[in-house]
N, C-alpha and C positions, 0 to 999 in steps of 0.2 A: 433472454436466454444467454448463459455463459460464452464466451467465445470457444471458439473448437481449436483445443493446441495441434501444429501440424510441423511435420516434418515430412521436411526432402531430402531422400535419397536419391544421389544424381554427380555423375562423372564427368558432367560437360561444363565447363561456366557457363558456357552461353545461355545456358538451357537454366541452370542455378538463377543465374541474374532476371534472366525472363518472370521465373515462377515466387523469385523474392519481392519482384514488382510488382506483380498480381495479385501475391495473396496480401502485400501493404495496401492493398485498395479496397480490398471487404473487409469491412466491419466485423463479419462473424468468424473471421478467420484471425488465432495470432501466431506467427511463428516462432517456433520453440527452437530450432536449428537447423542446420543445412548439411547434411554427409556425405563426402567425396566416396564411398561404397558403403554396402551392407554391413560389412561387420563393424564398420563405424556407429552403423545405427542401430546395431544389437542393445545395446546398454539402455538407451532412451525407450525403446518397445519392451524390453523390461519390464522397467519401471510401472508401464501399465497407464502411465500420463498423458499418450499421445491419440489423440481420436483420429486423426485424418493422416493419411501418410502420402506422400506423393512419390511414385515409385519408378526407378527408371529399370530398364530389365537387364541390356548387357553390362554388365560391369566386371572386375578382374578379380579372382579368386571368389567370391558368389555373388553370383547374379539374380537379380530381385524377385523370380520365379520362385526360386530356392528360398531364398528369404523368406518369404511370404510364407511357404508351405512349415517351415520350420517353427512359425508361430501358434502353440495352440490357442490365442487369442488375439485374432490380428484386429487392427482399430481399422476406419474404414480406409480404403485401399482406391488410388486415384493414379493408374498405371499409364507413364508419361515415356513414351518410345516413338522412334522411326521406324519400325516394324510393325508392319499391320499385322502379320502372319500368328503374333502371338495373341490375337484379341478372342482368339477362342481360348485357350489355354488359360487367360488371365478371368475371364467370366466363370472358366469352370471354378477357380480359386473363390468366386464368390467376389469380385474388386466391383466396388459402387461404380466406378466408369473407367473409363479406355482412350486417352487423348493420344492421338496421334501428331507427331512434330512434325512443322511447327503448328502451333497450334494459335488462334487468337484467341483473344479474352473473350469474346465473346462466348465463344465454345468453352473455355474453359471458368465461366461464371457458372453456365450451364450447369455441369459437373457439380460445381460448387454446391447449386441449390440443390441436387441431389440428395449430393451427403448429409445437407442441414436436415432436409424433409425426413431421412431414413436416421439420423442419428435423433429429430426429436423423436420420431415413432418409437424408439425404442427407449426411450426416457420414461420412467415409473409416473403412473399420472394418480394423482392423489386421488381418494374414495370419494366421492360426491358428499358432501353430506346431506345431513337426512333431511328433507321436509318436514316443515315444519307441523305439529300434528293440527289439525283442525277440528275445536271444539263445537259439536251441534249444539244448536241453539235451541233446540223444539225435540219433544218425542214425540212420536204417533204409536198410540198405544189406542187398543179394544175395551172401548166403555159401553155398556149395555150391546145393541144391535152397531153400534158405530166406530170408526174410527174417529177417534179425537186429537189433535193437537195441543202437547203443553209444554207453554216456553220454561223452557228451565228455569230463567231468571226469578219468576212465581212460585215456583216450588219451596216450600218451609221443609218440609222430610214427609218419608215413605213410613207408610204404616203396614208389615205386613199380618194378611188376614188369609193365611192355608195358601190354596192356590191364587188369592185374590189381595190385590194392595190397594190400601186408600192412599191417594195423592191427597195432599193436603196441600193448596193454592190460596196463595194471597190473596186478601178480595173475595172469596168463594166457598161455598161448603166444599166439603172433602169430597172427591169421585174415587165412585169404586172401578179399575179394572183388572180385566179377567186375565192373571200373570202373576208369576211368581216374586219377593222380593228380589232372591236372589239375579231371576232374568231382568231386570228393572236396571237394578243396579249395574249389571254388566255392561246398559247400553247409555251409564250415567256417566262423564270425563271424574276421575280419581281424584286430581287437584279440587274436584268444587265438594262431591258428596263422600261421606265417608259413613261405614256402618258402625251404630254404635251398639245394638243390642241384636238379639237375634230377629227381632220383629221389626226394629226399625232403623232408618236410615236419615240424616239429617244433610241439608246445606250446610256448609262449614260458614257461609256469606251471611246465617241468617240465624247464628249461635251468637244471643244477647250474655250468656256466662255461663261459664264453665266448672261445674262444682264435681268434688272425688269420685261420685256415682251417678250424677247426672248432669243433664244439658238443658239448659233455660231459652226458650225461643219462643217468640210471639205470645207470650204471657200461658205460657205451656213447660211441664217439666216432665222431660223424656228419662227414663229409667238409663244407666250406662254399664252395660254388662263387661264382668270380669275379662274376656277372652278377648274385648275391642278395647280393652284401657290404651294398651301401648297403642295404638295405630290413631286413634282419636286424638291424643297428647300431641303425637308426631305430626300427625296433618294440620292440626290446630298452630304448631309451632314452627310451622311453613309460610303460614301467614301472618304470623307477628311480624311487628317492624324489628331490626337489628337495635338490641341494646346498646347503647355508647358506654366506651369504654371510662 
């Protein structure tokens, strides 16, 4: 995490040299400058650079009250006084915390980790990315009275038949079941099968060549209809290796 730039306003040395020593001792803290009053420290709140301000309250011609309120975007606020009476006034302002003089580091580390906890909370947290998708391995699809399991990997391509598709399986005659191509498909991951006529559907893993109209597989030549040319090309040339230049 970036260090938090911080500036003191403060009319006292005593109280200056304390809070210069302190905040040289965290890490997350770096000081950007030290202002004998407020309107000294008008310029630097400006700017818009300062995330932590350490604020003392009486000071001559405006007092840190005023200051504060004068800001339509104050960075966070760490109101540093011999006067307790103002620790309601200073909360209603919204100030991360309230140190009262003198104060030890202890207390005043405290504070500290306040402002870091509420200044990361308010830090933009990048989107998750996405999970990554998980391809199934198997369908379960309704063949005669039963459900059957088929590994994808076995699948050569879908024949459809009306409401009915033959799975055509490595190693096996073809099974018929009761489902439409198009349902079939929807529940097939896009990178592996891809449609290439309106009746059928093939593995891209299990396309032996590729000719103008049709698809050569397993010693079988599937028809390639006009309306799937482009999308067959395209999947097909997802899976080529990268030509060398």
């Amino acid at each position: 995490m970036p260090k938090l730039n911080c500036l003191i306003v403060e009319d006292e040395e005593l109280a200056q040299n304390i809070l210069v020593k302190f905040i040289g001792t965290v890490d997350a803290l770096h000081l950007v400058h030290t202002c004998n009053n407020a309107l000294e420290a008008l310029p630097f709140l400006q700017e818009g650079t300062i995330d932590l301000l350490f604020l003392d309250i009486n000071m001559p011609v405006l007092n840190g009250l005023d200051l504060l309120r004068s800001l339509p975007h104050p960075p966070h606020v760490i109101i540093t006084t011999a006067y307790s009476e103002y620790a309601l006034v200073g909360y209603e302002l919204a100030v991360s915390d309230y140190l009262l003089k003198p104060f030890a580091f202890g207390r005043f580390l405290k504070a500290v980790n306040r402002v870091v906890a509420l200044h990361q909370a308010r830090q933009p947290q990048p989107d998750p990315a996405p999970a990554p998708a998980v391809e199934p391995a198997a369908l379960f699809l309704k063949s005669g009275k039963h459900i059957q399991q088929f590994q994808l990997a076995t699948l050569s391509h879908l024949e459809g038949w009306g409401n009915y598709v033959r799975l055509h399986v490595q190693g096996q005659r073809p099974v018929l079941v009761h489902e439409t191509l198009s349902a079939v498909l929807a529940l097939l991951p896009p990178q592996r099968f891809v449609r290439i006529h309106k009746s059928f559907v093939v593995a891209l893993d299990k396309i032996d060549r590729l000719a103008a109209n049709a698809v050569h597989l397993g010693g079988e030549v599937l028809p390639v209809g006009n309306t799937y040319k482009q999308a067959l090309q395209q999947a097909f040339a997802k899976r080529m290796p990268p030509s060398e230049s």
